[in-house]
ZAMARGU-4260 file (C-alpha; in steps of 0.2 Angstrom, whole numbers, plus 5000, padded with zeros to 4 digits):
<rodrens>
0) 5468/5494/5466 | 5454/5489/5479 | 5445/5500/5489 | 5452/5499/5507 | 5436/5500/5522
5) 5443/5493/5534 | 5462/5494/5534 | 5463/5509/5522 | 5471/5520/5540 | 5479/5504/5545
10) 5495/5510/5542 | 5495/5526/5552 | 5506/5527/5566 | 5499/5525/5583 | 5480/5521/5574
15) 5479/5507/5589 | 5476/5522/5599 | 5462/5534/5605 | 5469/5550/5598 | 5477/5544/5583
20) 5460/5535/5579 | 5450/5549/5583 | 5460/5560/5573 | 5458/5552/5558 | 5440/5551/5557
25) 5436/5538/5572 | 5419/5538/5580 | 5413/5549/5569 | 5401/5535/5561 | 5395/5531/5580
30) 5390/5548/5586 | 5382/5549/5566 | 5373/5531/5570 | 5365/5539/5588 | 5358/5551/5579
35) 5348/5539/5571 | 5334/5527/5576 | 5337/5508/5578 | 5328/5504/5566 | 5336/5518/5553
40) 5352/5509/5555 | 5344/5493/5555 | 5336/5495/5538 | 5356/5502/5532 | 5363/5486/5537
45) 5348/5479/5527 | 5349/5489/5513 | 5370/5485/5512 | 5368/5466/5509 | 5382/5463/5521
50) 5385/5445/5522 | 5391/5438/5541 | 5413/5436/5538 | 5413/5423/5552 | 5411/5411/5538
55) 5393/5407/5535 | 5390/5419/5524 | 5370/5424/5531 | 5364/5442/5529 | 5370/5454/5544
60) 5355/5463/5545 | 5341/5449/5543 | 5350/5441/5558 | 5350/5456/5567 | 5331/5460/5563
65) 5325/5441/5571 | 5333/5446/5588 | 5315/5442/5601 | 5312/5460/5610 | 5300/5453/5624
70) 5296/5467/5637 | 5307/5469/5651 | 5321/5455/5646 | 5339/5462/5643 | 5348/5460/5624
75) 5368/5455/5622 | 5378/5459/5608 | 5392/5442/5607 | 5408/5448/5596 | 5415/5428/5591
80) 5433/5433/5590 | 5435/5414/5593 | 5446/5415/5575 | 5452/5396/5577 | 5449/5389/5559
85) 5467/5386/5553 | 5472/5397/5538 | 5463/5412/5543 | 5470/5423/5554 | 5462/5441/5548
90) 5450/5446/5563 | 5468/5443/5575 | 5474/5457/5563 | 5458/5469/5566 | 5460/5468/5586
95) 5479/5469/5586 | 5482/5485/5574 | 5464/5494/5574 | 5454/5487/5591 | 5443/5505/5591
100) 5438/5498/5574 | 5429/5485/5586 | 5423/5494/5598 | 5416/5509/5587 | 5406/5496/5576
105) 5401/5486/5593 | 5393/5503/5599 | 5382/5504/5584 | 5377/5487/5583 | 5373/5484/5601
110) 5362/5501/5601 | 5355/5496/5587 | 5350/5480/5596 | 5348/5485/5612 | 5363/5479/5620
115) 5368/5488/5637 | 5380/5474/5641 | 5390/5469/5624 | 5403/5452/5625 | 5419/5450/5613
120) 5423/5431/5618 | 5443/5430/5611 | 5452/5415/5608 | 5464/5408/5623 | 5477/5408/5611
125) 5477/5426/5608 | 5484/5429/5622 | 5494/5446/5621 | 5478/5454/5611 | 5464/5454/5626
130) 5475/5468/5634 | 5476/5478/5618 | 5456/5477/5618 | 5454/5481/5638 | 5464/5498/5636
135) 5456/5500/5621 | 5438/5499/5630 | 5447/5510/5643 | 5452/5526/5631 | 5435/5524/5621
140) 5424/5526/5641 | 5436/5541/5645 | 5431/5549/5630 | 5412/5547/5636 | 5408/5533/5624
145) 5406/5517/5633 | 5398/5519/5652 | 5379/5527/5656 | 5373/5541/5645 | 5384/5537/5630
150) 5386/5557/5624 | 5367/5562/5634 | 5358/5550/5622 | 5353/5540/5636 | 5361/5524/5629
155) 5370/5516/5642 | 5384/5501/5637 | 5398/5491/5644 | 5408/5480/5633 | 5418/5466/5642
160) 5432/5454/5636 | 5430/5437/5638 | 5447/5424/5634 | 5443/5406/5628 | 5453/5394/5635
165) 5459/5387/5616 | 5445/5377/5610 | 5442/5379/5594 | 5423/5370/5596 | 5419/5387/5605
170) 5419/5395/5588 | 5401/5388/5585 | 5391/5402/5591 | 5381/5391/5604 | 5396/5381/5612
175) 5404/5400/5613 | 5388/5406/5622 | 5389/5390/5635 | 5409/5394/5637 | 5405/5413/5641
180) 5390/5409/5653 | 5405/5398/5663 | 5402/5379/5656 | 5408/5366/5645 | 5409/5373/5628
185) 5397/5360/5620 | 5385/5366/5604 | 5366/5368/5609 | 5353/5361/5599 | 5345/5371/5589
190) 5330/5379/5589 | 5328/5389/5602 | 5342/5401/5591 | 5351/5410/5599 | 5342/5426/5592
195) 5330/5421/5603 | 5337/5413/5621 | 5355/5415/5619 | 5367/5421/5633 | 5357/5417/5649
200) 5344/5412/5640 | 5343/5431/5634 | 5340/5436/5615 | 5355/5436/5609 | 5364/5442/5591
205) 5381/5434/5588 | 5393/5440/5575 | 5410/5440/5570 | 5424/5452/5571 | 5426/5457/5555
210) 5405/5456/5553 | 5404/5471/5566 | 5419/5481/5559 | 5412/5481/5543 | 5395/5491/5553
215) 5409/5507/5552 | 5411/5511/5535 | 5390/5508/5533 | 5385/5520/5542 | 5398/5532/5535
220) 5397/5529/5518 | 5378/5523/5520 | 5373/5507/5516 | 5367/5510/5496 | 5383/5516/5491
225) 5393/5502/5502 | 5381/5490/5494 | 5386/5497/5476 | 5405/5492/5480 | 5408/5471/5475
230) 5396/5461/5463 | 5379/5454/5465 | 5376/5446/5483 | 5394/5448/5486 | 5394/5466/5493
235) 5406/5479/5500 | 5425/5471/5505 | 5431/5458/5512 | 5447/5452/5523 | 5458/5438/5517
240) 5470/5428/5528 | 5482/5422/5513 | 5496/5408/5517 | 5505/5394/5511 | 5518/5394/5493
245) 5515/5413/5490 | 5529/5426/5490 | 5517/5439/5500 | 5506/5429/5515 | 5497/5442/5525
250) 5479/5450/5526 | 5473/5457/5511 | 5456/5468/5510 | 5445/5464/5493 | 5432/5468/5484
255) 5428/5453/5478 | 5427/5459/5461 | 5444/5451/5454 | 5449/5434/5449 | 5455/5420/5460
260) 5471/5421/5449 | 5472/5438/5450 | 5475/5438/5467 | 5488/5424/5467 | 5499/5432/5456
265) 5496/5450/5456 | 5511/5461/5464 | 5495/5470/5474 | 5490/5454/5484 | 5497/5436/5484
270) 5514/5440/5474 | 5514/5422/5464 | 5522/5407/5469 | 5539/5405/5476 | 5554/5397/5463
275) 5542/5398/5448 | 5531/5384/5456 | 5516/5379/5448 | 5500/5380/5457 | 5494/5363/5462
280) 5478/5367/5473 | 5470/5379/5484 | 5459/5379/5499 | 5449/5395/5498 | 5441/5399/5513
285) 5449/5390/5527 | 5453/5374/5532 | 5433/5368/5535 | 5431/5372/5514 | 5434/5360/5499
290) 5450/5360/5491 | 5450/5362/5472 | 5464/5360/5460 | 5472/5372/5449 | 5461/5369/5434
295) 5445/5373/5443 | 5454/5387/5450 | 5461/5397/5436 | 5451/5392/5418 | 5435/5397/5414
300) 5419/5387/5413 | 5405/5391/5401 | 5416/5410/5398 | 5413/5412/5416 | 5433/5418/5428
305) 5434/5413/5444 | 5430/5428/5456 | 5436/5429/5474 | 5417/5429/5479 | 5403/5420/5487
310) 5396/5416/5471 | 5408/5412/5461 | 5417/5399/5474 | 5401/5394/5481 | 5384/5396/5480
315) 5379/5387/5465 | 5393/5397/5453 | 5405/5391/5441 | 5419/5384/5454 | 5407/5370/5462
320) 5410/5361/5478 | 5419/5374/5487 | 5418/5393/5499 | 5423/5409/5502 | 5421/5405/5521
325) 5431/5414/5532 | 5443/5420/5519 | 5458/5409/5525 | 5467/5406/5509 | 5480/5391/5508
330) 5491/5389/5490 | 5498/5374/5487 | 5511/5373/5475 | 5514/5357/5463 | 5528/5348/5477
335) 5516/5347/5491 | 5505/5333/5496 | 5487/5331/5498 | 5486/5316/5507 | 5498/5324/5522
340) 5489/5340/5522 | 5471/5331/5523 | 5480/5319/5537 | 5483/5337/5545 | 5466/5343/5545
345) 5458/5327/5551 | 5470/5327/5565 | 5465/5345/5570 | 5446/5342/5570 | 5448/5323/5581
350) 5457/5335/5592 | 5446/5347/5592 | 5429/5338/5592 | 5419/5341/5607 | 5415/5323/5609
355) 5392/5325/5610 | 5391/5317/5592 | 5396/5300/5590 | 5397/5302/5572 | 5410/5316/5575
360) 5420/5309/5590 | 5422/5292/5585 | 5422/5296/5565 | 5436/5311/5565 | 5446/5299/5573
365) 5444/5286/5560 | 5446/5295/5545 | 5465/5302/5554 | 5469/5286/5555 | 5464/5278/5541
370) 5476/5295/5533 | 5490/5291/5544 | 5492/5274/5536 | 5489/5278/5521 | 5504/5294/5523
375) 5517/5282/5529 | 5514/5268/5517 | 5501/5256/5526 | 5488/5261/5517 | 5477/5249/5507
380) 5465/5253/5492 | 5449/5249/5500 | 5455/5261/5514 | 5452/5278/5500 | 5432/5270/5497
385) 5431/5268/5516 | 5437/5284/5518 | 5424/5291/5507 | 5407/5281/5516 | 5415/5288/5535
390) 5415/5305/5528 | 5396/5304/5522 | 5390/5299/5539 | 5396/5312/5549 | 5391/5326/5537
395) 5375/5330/5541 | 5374/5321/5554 | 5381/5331/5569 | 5373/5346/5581 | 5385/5359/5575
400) 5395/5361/5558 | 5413/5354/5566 | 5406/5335/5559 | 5404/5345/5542 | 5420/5353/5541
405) 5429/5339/5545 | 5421/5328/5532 | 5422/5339/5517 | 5442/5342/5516 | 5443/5323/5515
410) 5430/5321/5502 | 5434/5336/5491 | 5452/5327/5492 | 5447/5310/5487 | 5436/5320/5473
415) 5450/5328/5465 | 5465/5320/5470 | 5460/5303/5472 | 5474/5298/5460 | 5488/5303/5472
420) 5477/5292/5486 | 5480/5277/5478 | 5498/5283/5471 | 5502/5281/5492 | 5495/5264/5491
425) 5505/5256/5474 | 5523/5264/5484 | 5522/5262/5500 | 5541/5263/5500 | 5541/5280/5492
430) 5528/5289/5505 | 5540/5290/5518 | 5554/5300/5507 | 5547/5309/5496 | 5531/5320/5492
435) 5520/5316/5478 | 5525/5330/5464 | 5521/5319/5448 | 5530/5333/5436 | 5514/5341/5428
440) 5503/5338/5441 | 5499/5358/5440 | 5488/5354/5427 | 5479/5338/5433 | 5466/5331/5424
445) 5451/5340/5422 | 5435/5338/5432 | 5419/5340/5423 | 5411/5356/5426 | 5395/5354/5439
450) 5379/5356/5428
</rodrens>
């Protein structure tokens, strides 16, 4: 069974509460952390090898050690609970259920930082949750730990809450620090970073919900011993947002020492695939990351399983082309269809492109409806290789990641599945009435291992 961090009190009755948090061991890592020095919980962060969760994947405390300290110029702490990417919905769990798991790890970080005015910018769609942090924040500066003099240390914070207004651009941390200062939410370009002219032009460190929650159990536990729990660079737990064809969807908390497989079809996590489905595909780590089929999924290459961790589905290991991410986990079973789902996902990022890039605005729109005729039977063969030349000119080729993350689903999709592409094209009459579920098509045929 996994070791449970974050969600191991998660079940308690009433833990969304001071009291009940408290009695269960809460704060008890933030009055340990102002005991300490900065730079002691600095080097802990360090020492843990915590990765950022928003998706990225970069190292917590090496971010959090190139934040500019120039004499007399104020530091913010931004929380990105902007969690829009579809599929991943495990930072909405962390503020609904355990919100002084938040702000506890948001009042080490931003002493850490020197912080005395700390932002969590929250998705507009997550609408009922801003109220469960606010009262939270309320309880936490009755207790004497948010406000001036936090417990006579002389650290003085306030934490405030800021709603989105449903953009899902504003999850790029320079288009969310242009939203939160009041203006369009278009990505900056980079350098200056924000680490050094962020918020108001203020050094600033960004990080993700679960990034900052994950501070907690560090300092507990310190950061050797949470850094001995996981395998290699992937270290301590991790959230997963699991969905799709699986018995058991729902927020799962790894260490990212088991088998993509494993976690499908163990009892303890996923629960298998509904009616004795084959698995047909799997997006990993959100929408934005490369879907793989099932038998770069669940077979080995060169003796090596598939591990739910950032090596192993990215990062040069054995599964290529794909990422952890942000741990949002689709399953697609052997009835669905690629070509539809990818048609979904290019819809979402035209919506959702900001418009700055021309590669982006005008090429997301493209690619959705080159998808769309090729879904309802218009489609032609020389659409899939067009397809294929649109995606290579946005990635890489756009301020911020959304041109990215649009391009690669479409390319991992024509990659592995360009068979069922031109399946569309041949039956055209077919596309409309049923899904392409070739019996078999579980086990499709095999791609050659990345060298």
């Amino acid at each position: 069974m996994s070791k449970k961090l974050l969600l191991k009190n998660a079940h308690i009755d009433g833990i969304r509460t001071f009291d009940v948090y408290r009695k269960n061991g809460g704060y008890a890592s933030a009055e340990k952390a102002l005991k300490m020095t900065p730079e002691e919980i600095l080097e802990e962060v360090k020492t843990s090898g915590l990765r950022g969760r928003g998706g990225a994947g970069f190292p917590t405390g090496l971010k959090w050690s190139f934040l500019a300290k120039p004499e007399g110029v104020p530091r913010h702490l931004v929380v990105n609970a902007d969690e829009s990417e579809p599929g991943t919905f495990k930072d909405r769990y962390l503020m609904e259920h355990l919100p002084h798991l938040l702000i506890e790890g948001m009042i080490i970080a931003s002493y850490c930082l020197g912080s005395n005015a700390s932002y969590i910018y929250i998705r507009g769609e997550y609408s009922w949750i801003p109220d469960i942090l606010e009262h939270a924040i309320e309880e936490a500066r009755a207790a004497g730990l948010i406000g001036k003099n936090i417990l006579g240390t002389g650290f003085d914070l306030e934490i405030y809450v800021q709603r989105g207004a449903g953009a899902y651009i504003c999850g790029e941390e320079t288009a969310l620090l242009e939203s939160l200062e009041g203006k369009r939410g278009n990505p900056r370009l980079k350098p200056p970073f924000p680490a050094v002219k962020g918020v108001w032009e203020r050094p600033t460190v960004v990080n993700n919900v679960e990034s900052i929650c994950a501070v907690v159990p560090i300092i507990d536990i310190t950061g050797a011993e949470y850094a001995k729990i996981g395998v290699g660079r992937s270290t301590g737990t991790k959230l997963i947002s699991a969905c799709g064809n699986i018995n058991k969807p729902g927020v799962y908390e790894i260490d990212m020492t088991i088998t993509v497989e494993e976690f499908i079809y163990s009892d303890e996590y996923c629960g298998g695939i509904p009616n004795g489905k084959k698995l047909k595909a799997c997006i990993p780590g959100g929408s934005s990351v490369q879907i793989l089929p099932a038998n770069l999924l669940l077979k080995t290459i060169k003796g090596e399983p598939r591990y739910m961790n950032y090596e192993s589905l990215g990062d040069g290991g054995p599964v290529s082309g794909t990422a952890m991410g942000s741990g949002g986990f689709i399953v697609l079973d052997e009835d669905q269809c690629v070509v539809e789902h990818t048609m979904t996902l290019a819809r979402f990022y035209n919506h959702e492109s900001c418009g700055q890039c021309t590669p982006c605005r005008e090429g997301t729109g493209w690619m959705y409806k080159i998808l769309k005729n090729i879904e309802n039977g218009k489609g032609k063969m020389e659409d899939i290789d067009l397809l294929w030349d649109i995606q290579s000119k946005i990635e890489g080729n756009t301020i911020c990641p959304l041109g990215d993350a649009a391009a690669w689903p479409v390319a991992a999709a024509i990659r592995h599945f360009r068979d069922e592409f031109e399946w569309h094209v041949k039956n055209p009459e077919l596309c409309l009435t049923q899904n392409y579920g070739l019996a078999g098509y579980a086990d499709p045929i095999p791609v050659p291992a990345a060298e």
